[in-house]
C-alpha positions in Angstrom: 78.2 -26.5 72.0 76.0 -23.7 70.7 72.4 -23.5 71.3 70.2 -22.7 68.8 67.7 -19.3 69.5 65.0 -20.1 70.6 63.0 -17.4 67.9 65.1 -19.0 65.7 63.4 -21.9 66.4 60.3 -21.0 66.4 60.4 -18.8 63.4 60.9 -22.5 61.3 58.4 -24.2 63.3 56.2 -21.4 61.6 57.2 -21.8 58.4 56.9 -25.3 58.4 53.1 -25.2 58.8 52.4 -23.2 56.2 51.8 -24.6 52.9 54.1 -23.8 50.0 53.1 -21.3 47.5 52.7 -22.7 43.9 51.4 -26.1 45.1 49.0 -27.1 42.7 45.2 -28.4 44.4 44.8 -32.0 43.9 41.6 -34.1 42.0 39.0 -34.9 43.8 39.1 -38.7 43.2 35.1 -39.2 43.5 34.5 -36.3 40.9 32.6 -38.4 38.0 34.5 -35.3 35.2 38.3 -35.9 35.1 40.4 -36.2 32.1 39.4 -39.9 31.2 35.7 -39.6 31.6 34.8 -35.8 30.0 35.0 -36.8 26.1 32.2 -39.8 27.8 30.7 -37.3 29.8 30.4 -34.5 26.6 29.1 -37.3 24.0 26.4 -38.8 26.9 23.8 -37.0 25.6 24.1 -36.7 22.1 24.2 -40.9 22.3 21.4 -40.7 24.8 19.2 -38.7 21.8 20.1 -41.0 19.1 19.3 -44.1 21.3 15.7 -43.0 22.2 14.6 -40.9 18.7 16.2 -43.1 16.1 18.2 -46.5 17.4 14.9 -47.1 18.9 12.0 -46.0 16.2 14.4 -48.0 14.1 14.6 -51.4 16.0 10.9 -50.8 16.8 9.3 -50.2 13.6 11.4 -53.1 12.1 9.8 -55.7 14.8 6.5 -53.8 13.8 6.8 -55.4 10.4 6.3 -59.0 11.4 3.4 -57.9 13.7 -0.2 -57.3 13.2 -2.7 -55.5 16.1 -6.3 -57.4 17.1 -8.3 -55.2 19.5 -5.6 -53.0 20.2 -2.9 -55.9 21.1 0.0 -56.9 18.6 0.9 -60.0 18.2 3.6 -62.0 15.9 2.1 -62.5 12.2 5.3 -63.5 10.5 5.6 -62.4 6.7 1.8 -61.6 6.7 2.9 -57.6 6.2 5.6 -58.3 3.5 3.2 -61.1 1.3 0.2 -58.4 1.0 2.5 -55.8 0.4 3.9 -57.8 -2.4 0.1 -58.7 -3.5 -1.1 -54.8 -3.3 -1.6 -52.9 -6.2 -1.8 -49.7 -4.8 1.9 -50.3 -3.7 3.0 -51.5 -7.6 2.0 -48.2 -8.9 2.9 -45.6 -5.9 6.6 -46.9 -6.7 6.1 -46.6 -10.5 5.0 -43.1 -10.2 8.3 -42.7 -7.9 10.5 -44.1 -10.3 8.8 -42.2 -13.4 9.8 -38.8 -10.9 13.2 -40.3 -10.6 13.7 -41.1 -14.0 12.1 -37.6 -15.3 13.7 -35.4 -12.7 17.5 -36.6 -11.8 19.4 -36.5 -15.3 17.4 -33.0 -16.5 18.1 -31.5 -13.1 21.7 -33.0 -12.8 22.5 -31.8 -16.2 21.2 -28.0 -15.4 22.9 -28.2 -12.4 26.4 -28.6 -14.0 25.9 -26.4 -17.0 25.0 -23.8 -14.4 28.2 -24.5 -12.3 30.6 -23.8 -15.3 28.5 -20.7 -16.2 29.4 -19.6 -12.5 32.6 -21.0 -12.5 33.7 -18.8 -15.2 36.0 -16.0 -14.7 34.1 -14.1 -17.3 30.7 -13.8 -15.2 30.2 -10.7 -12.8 28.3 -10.8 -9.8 28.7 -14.1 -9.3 27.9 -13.9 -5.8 24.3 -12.7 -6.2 23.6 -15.1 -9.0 24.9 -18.1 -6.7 22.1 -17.0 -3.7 19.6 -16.6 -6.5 20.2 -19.9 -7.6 20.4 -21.7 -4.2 17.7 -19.8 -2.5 14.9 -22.5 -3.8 16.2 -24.9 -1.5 15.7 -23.2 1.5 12.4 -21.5 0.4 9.2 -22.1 3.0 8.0 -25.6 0.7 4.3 -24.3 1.6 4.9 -20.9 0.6 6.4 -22.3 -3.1 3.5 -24.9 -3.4 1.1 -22.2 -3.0 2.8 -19.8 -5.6 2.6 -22.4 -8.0 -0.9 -23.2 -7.4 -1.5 -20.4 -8.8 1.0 -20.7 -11.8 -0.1 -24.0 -12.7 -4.0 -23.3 -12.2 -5.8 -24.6 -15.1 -8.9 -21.8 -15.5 -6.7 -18.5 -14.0 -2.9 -19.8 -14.1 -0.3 -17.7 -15.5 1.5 -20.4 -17.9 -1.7 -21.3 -19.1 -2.8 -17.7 -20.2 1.2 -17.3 -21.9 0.2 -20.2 -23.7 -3.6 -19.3 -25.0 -1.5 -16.0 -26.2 0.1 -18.1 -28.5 -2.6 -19.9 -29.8 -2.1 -23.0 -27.7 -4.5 -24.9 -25.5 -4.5 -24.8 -21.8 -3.1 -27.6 -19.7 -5.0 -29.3 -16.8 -1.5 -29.3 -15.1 -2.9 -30.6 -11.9 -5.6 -32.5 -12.9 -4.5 -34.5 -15.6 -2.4 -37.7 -14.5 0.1 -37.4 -16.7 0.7 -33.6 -16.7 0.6 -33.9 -13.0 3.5 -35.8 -13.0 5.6 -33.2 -15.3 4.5 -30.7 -13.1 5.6 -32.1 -10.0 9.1 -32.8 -11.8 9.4 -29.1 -12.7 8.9 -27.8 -9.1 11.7 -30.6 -8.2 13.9 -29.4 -10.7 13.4 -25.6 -9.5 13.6 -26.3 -5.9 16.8 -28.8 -5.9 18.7 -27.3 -9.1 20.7 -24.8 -7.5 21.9 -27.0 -4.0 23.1 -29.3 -6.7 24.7 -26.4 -8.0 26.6 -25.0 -5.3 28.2 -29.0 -4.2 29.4 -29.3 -8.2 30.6 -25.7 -8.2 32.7 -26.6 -4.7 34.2 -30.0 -6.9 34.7 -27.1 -10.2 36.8 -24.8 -8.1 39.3 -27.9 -6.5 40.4 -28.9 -10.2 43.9 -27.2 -10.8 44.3 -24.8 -13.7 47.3 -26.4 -15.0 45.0 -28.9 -16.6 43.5 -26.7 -18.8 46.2 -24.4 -19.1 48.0 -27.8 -20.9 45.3 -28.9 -22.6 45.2 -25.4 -24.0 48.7 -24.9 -25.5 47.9 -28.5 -26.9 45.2 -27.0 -28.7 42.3 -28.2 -27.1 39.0 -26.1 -27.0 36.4 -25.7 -25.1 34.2 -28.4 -25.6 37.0 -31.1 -25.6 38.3 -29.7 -22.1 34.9 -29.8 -20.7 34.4 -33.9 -21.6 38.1 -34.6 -20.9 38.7 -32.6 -17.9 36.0 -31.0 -16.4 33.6 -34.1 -16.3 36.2 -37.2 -15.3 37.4 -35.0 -12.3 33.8 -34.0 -11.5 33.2 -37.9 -11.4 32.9 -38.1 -8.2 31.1 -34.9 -7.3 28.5 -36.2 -9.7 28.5 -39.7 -8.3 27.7 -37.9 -5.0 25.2 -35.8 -6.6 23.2 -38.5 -8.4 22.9 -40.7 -5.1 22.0 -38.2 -2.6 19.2 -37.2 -5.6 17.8 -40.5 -6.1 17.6 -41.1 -2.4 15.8 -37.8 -1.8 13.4 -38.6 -4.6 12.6 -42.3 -3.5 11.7 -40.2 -0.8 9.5 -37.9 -1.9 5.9 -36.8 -0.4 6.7 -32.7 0.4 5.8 -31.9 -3.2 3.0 -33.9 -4.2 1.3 -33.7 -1.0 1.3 -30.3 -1.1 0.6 -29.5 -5.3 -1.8 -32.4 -6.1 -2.7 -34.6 -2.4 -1.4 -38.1 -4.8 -3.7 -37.2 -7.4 -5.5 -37.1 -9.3 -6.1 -40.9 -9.4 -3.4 -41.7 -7.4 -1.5 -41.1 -10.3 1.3 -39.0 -8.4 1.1 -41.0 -5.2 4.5 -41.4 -4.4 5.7 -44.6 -1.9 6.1 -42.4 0.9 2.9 -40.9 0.4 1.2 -44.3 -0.1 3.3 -45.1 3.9 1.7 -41.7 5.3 -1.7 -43.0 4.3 -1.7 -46.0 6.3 0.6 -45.0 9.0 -1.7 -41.5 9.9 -4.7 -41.9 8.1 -5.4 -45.5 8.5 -3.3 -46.4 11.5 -1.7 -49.2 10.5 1.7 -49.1 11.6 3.1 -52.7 10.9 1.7 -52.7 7.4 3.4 -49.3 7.2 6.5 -50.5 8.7 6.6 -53.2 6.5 6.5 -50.5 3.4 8.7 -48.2 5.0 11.9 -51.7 4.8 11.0 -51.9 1.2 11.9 -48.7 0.7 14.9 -48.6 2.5 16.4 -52.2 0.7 15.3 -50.2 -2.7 17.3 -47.1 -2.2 20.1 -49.8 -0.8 20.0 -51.6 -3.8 20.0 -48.3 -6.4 22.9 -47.1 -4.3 24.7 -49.8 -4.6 24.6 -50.0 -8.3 24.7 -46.6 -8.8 28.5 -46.8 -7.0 29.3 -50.1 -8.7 28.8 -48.0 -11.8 30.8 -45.0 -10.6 33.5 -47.6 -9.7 33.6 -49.0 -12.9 34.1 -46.0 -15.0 37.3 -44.9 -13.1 
């Protein structure tokens, strides 16, 4: 029988003890990241953020609403908030003078806002890339900066559209200080600053709608006018629909503009309902009556939406 070498033996007793190449570490099983637990990990605190700065202001502000404070301690008042908000005047005509806005400023600037779109859309237009910042640039114009520019337009003793108009043998306006032209004013600085972001989302919808349609309705001898109501505007449907919400919602929530132009007046006549829920929130402190306000408002702008796609719905 042979005997095996002895550095032959040794040589494998060698090998054996060290570890193979290509062998792959293993997971730590106490790390809190593996392949289960990162997507929880990654989204921890993005959840965390929404929890503390709006689950909770939300929840909060809602049991606000059914409280009232005496010497600095709140305690459970029921439907006190809601029944004087229902019995205050000053709330009935801050949401009439939001409503007015809405029902001024939505159709004119959704209107504009199309018409604009199929001027852009058009293959005849040059330059269509400048003309589409130009447009859009309102939106993300310094709100200050614009409110004090048109201070200055609007002025009633030194503005600029009031000395165009004397030039013409017309009288000046008191755009700011008289109610009702303080409303019209505050709709034109809506409709400048809001025109063109409605603009660009309705040219987006404009540039998905095949060719082919019009190319047909074309050769069938359709012109311009019929392809813009039989085409353009049913496939636009829900672009619009879109539009129109997100507009009525934004207006329902308007306080940037007027607080800036006119400070709700004069009169209170352009004291929209989220100016009237600054007021008592940060100038009178009282949080649950502004709570209460600030649930009416979100069950109006519920309620409008809802119609407002029920409508949508019902045209298709």
């Amino acid at each position: 029988m042979m005997s095996v070498p002895s550095s032959i033996n040794h040589k494998t007793e060698t090998n054996s003890h060290q570890p193979k190449r290509g062998n792959k570490k293993m997971p730590d099983k106490t790390s809190l990241i593996t392949t289960k637990t990162a997507p929880y990990v990654f989204i921890f605190p993005a959840v965390l953020f929404f929890l503390l700065f709006t689950a909770y202001p939300i929840i909060k502000s809602f049991i606000l609403s059914f409280q009232k404070s005496e010497g600095g301690i709140n305690t459970f008042a029921g439907l006190d908030n809601y029944i004087r908000l229902f019995q205050d005047s000053l709330f009935y005509q801050s949401l009439a003078n939001t409503l007015i806005i809405l029902v001024l400023q939505v159709p004119i600037m959704i209107f504009l806002a199309i018409v604009l779109a199929n001027l852009l859309n058009s293959y005849l237009l040059k330059m269509k890339g400048l003309f589409r910042v130009s447009f859009f640039s309102p939106a993300v114009t310094s709100l200050v900066a614009a409110s004090v520019i048109f201070l200055l337009l609007l002025n009633p003793d030194y503005g600029i559209i009031n000395f165009l108009l004397s030039n013409i043998g017309l009288d000046p306006i008191g755009w700011l200080n008289n109610p009702y032209w303080a409303k019209i004013s505050i709709v034109m600085v809506m409709i400048w600053r809001w025109t063109g972001y409605n603009m660009i989302i309705l040219l987006a919808g404009l540039q998905n709608i095949p060719h082919d349609l019009y190319e047909a309705a074309r050769i069938d001898g359709a012109g311009k006018i019929r392809q813009f109501f039989s085409i353009t505007i049913p496939q636009l449907r829900p672009v619009i629909l879109f539009t129109v919400i997100t507009s009525t919602i934004g207006t329902l929530q308007l306080f940037d503009e007027p607080y800036n132009l006119t400070g709700g007046g004069p009169v209170n006549s352009t004291t929209t309902i989220t100016m009237y829920l600054y007021q008592h929130a940060f100038q009178y402190f009282d949080f649950e009556y502004a709570s209460a306000i600030a649930y009416v408002v979100v069950v109006i702008i519920a309620l409008l939406s809802f119609v407002q796609f029920k409508m949508g719905e019902g045209k298709k």
